[in-house]
C-alpha positions as a Markdown table, in Angstrom:
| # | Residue | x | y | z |
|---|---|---|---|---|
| 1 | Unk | 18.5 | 5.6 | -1.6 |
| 2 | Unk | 20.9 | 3.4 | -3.7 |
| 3 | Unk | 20.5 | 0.1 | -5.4 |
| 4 | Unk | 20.9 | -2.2 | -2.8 |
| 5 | Unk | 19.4 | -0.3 | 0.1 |
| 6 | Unk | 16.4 | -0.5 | -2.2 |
| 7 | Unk | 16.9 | -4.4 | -2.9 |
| 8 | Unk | 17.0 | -4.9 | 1.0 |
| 9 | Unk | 14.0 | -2.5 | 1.9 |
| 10 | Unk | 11.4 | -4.9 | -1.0 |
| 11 | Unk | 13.6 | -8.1 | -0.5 |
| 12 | Unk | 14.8 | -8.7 | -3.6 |
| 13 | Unk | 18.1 | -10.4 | -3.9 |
| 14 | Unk | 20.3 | -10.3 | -6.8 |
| 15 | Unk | 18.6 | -13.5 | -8.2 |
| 16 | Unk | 15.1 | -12.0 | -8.3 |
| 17 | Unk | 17.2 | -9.3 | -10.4 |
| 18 | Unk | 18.3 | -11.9 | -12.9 |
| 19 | Unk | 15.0 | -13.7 | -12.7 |
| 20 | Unk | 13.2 | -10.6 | -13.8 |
| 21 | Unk | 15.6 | -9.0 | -16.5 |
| 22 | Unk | 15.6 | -12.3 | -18.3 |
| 23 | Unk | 12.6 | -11.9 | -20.4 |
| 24 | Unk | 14.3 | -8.4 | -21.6 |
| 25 | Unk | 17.7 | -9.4 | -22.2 |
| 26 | Unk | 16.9 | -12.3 | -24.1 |
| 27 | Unk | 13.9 | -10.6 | -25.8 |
| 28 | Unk | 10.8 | -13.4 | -25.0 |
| 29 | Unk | 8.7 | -10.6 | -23.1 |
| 30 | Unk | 5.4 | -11.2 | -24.2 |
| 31 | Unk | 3.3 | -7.9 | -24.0 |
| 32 | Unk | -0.3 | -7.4 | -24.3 |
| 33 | Unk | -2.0 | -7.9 | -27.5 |
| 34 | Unk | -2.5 | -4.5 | -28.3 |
| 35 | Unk | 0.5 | -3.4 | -26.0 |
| 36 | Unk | 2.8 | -0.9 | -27.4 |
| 37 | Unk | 6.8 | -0.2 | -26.8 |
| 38 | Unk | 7.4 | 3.2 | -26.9 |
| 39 | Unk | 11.0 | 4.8 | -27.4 |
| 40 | Unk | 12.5 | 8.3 | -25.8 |
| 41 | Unk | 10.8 | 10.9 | -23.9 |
| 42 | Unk | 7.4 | 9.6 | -22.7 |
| 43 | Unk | 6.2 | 13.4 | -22.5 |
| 44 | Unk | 7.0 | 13.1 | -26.6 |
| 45 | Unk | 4.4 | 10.3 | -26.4 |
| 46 | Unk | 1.8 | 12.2 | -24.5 |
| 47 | Unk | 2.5 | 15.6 | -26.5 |
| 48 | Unk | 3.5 | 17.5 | -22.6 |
| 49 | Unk | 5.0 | 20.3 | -22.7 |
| 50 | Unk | 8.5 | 21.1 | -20.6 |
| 51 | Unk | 9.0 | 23.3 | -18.3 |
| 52 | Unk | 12.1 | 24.2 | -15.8 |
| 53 | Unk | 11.4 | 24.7 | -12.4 |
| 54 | Unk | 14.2 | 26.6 | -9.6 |
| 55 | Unk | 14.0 | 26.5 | -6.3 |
| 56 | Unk | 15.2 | 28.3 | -3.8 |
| 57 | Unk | 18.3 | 26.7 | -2.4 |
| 58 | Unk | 17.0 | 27.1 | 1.4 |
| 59 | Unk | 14.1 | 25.0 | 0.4 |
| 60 | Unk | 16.5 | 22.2 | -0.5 |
């Protein structure tokens, strides 16, 4: 699915778009008291370890 068919499917229009990056762009998001921003890999945050999975092509 690409940007706009996802757009169409929850009805947002490219105004709603601007409407909600706003805040981040301009950098007037409030956030929770206590709320944190974190930076990178969230599985650094949570302390997960990686793993790589393959699959079978015919499962594709």
């Amino acid at each position: 699915m690409n940007v706009n068919d996802f757009m169409a499917k929850h009805g947002i229009t490219d105004a709603d778009l601007e409407r909600m990056a706003a805040p981040y762009e301009d950098g007037s998001i409030e956030l929770e008291p206590d709320g944190k921003v974190f930076i990178g890999s969230h599985l650094d945050t949570v302390g997960t370890r990686r793993a790589t999975v393959v699959n079978d092509e015919k499962d594709t």
